[in-house]
C-alpha positions in Angstrom: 52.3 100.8 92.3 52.8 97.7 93.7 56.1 95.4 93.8 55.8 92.0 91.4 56.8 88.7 92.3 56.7 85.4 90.4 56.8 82.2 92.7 57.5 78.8 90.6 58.3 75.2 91.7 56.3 72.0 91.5 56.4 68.5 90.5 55.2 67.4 94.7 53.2 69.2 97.0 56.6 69.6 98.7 58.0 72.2 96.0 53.9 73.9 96.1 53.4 74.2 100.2 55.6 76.4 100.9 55.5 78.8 98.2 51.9 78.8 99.3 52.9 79.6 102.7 54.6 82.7 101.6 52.1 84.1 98.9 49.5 83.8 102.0 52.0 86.3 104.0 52.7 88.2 100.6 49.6 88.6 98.6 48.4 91.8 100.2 51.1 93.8 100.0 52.5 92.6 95.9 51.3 91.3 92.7 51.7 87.4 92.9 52.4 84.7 89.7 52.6 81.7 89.6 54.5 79.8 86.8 54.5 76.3 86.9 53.0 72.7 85.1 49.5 71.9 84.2 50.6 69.5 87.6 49.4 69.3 90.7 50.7 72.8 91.3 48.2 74.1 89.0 45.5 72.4 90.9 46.6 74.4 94.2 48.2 77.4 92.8 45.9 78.2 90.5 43.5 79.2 93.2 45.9 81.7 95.0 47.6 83.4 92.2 47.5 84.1 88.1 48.8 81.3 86.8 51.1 80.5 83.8 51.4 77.0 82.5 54.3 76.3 81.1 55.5 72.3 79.5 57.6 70.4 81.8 59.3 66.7 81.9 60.9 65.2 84.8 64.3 62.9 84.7 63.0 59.5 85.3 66.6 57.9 86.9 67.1 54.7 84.9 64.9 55.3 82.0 67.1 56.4 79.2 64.2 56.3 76.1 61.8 58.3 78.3 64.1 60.8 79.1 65.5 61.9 75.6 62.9 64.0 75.0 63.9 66.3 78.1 66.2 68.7 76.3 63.2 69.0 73.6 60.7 70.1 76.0 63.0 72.3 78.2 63.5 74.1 75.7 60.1 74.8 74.9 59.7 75.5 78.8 62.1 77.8 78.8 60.8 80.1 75.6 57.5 79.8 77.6 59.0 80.8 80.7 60.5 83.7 79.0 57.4 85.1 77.8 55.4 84.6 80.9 58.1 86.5 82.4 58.2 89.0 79.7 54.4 89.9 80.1 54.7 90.2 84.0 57.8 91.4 84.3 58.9 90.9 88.2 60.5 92.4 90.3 62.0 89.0 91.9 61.9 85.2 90.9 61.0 82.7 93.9 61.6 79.3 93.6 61.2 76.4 95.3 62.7 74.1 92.8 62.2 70.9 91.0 62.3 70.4 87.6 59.2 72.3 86.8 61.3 75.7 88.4 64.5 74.9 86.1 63.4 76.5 82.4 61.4 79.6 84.8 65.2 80.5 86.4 66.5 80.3 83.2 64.4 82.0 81.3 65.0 84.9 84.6 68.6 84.9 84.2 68.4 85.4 80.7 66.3 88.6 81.4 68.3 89.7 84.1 65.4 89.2 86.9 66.9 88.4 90.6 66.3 85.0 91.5 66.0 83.3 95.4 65.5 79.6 95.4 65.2 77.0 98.5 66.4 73.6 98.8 65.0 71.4 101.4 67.6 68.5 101.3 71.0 68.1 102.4 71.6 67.0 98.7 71.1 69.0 96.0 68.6 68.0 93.7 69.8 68.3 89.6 67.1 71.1 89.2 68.8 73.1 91.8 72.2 72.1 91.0 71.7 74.4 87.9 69.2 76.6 89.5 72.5 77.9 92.1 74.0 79.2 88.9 71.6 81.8 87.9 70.2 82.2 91.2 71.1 85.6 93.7 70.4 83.4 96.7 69.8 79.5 97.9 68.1 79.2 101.1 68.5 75.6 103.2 67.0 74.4 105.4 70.7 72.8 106.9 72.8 75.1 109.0 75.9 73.1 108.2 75.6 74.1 104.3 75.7 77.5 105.0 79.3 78.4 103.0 79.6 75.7 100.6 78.9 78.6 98.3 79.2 82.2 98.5 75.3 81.9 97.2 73.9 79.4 99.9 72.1 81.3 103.2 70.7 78.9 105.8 67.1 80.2 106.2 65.6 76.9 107.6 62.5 75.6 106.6 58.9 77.0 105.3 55.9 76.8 107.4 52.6 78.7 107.8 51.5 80.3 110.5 49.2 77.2 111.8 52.5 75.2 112.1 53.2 77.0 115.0 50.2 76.4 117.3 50.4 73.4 119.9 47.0 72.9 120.5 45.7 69.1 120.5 42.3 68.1 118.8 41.4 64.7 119.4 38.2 64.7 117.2 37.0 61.6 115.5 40.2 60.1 115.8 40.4 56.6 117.8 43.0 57.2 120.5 43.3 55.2 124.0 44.6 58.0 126.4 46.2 55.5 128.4 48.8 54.9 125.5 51.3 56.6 123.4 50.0 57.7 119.8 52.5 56.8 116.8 52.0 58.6 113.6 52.8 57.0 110.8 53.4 58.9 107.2 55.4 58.0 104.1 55.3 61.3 102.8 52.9 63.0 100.4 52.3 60.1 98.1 52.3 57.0 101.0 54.5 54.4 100.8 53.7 51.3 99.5 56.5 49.2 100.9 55.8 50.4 104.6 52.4 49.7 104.1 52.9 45.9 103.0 54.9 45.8 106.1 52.9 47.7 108.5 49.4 45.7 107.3 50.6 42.5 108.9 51.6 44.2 112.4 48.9 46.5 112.3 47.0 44.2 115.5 50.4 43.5 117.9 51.0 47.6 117.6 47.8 48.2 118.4 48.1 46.6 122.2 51.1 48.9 122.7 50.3 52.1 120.7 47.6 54.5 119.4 48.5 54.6 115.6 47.1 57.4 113.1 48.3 56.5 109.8 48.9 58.2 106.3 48.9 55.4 103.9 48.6 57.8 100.9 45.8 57.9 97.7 44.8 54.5 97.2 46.6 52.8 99.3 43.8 52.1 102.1 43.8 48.6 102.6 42.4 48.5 106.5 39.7 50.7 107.7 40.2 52.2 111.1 39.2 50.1 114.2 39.8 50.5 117.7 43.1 52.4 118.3 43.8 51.9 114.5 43.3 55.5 112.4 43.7 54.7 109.1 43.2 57.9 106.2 44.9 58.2 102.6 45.1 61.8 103.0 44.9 64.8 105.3 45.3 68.2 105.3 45.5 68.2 109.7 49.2 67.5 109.8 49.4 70.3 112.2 47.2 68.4 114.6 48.5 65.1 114.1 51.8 66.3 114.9 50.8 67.8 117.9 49.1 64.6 119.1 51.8 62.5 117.8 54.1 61.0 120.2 56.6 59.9 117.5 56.9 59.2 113.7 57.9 56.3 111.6 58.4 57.0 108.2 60.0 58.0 104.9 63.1 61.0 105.2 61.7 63.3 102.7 62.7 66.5 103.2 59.1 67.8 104.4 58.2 65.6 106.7 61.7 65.1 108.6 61.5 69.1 109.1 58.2 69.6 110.1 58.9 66.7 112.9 62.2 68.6 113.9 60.3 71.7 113.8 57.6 69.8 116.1 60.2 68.5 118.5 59.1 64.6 117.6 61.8 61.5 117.6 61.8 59.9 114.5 61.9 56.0 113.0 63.2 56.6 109.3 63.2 54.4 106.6 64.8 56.2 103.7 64.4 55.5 100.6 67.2 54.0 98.8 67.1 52.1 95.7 68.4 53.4 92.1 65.0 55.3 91.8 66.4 58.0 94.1 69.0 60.2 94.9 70.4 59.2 97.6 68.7 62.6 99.0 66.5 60.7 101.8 69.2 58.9 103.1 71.3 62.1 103.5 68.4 63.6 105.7 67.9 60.7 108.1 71.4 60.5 109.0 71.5 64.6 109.6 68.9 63.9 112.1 70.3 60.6 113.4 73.3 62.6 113.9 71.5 65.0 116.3 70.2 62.2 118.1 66.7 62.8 117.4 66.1 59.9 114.8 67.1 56.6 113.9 67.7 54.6 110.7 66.1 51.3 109.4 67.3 50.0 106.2 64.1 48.8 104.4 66.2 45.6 103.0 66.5 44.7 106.5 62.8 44.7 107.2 60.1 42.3 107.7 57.3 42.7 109.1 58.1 41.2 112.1 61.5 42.6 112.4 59.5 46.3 111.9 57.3 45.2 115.2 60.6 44.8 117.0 62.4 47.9 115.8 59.3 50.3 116.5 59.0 48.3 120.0 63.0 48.8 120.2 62.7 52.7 119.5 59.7 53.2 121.8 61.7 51.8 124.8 64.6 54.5 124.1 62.0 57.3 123.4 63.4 59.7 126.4 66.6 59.4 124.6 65.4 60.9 121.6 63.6 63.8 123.1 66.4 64.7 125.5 68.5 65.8 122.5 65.7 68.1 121.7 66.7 70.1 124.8 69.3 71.7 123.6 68.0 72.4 119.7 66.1 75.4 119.0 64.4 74.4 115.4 63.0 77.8 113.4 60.5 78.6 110.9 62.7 80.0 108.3 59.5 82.2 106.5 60.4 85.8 108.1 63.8 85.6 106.6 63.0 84.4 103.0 60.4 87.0 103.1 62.8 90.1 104.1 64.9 88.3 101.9 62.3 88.9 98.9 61.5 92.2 100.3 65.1 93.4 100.0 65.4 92.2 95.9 
């Protein structure tokens, strides 16, 4: 008979990926569940696993009438978890987080069910704040947490199998040889801000760089022309990487790994106002620290200030990928797996 595992986390495709990544290794060998919100994990997870809907609410930062009802429908969420969790009845809880995963480790703890979640920032979010105390084990994806709690187990990052091929395809993309290709990506969503910026600019970068960029869903404002490569979405990331000279972009926690993972120097722009954290922030200067990234503030920005900083970081490019030398970034799926395989 085989071994049961239930995978939960959503809310962004950052909290869905990787769990995908590790039911794709998994799947043959246990029974896979998925318990999450009718989000956009149902829309992915759905088509890998049984799935469980359960209701969910996020904490909007700064809207207090919007988020009283939270401790109403976690509550419900967690009942629901408990009885999806009742009728499988795992062997082991994965989680990636997010407030969607919150009720579903409860609801495990409550029924005595090991549970190993993941955090991808160097700041907990509040989801997995709470998750570390019902959890067995937190992965990170930082070595330097590793110890902050007798719980946390550096594991590094998720990625699938493709992220680990190097191969270039140039395809239909518009790309002089004879210059350097900057990819540009503000994270699953696109960034609006960078975009309002980068739209202006868009013609001077052109003479210097190749630029594929990632403006997000509905955020395509100029069509691609020349050396200009302009999609709202992809699901090539593995290739753009590879033909990816550098980044600019948001510090999300997915993006700033896969580009350490890839070995790419990176122009951050963190996000930083009361809607946040303070998470993104946190990431960049881990990496700025290493010597393979560097900071701009986006209330420093114009777009012409934004032309000289990407100009700026271009020149010192070398720099950046010297300190690469010496880092040896890992795919942190083997150990989360033998991890699982061990509960």
């Amino acid at each position: 008979m085989k071994k049961t595992i239930v995978f939960t986390g959503g809310g962004t495709l950052g909290h869905v990926m990787p769990n995908l990544y590790l039911i794709d290794e998994l799947k043959d060998d246990y029974d896979i569940f998925y318990i999450g919100s009718n989000g956009i994990e149902k829309e992915t997870a759905s088509k890998v696993a049984e799935y469980f809907p359960i209701p969910a609410v996020k904490l909007v930062r700064g809207k207090i009438l919007t988020n009283l009802k939270i401790p109403f429908v976690l509550i419900k969420a967690i009942f629901a978890s408990k009885k999806a969790l009742k009728t499988i009845a795992p062997d082991v809880v994965f989680s990636k987080g997010g407030y969607v995963a919150l009720p579903v480790c409860i609801a495990a703890k409550m029924l005595k069910i090991p549970i190993i979640a993941h955090e991808s920032d160097y700041s907990f979010g509040l989801a997995n704040k709470i998750i570390l105390k019902t959890c067995n084990t937190m992965c990170v994806n930082f070595k330097n947490l590793e110890g902050k709690n007798k719980k946390i187990v550096y594991t590094g990052p998720i990625f699938s199998k493709e992220f680990e091929k190097t191969t270039k395809r140039k395809g239909s993309w518009h790309l002089d040889e004879n210059k350097p290709t900057l990819l540009i990506v503000g994270g699953s969503l696109g960034s609006q801000k960078i975009n309002e910026m980068l739209f202006p600019i868009i013609k001077d970068l052109i003479k210097n760089f190749n630029i594929i960029h990632i403006t997000g869903k509905g955020n395509l404002k100029i069509k691609s022309y020349e050396n200009y490569n302009a999609i709202e979405q992809t699901d090539d990331m593995v290739n753009l990487y590879n033909l990816a000279d550098f980044v600019l972009g948001r510090s999300g926690a997915g993006v700033t790994a896969e580009c350490f993972f890839k070995k790419l120097p990176m122009l951050l722009i963190p996000l930083e106002n009361k809607a946040t954290r303070g998470d993104q922030l946190l990431n960049a200067k881990y990496y700025q620290n290493l010597g393979v990234a560097k900071i701009a503030h986006e209330q420093d920005l114009t777009p012409t200030s934004l032309l000289e900083t990407v100009n700026d970081f271009y020149k010192n490019l070398s720099d950046f990928k010297s300190h690469y030398k010496t880092i040896n970034a890992i795919n942190g799926k083997e150990k989360i797996i033998n991890l699982i395989k061990k509960y």
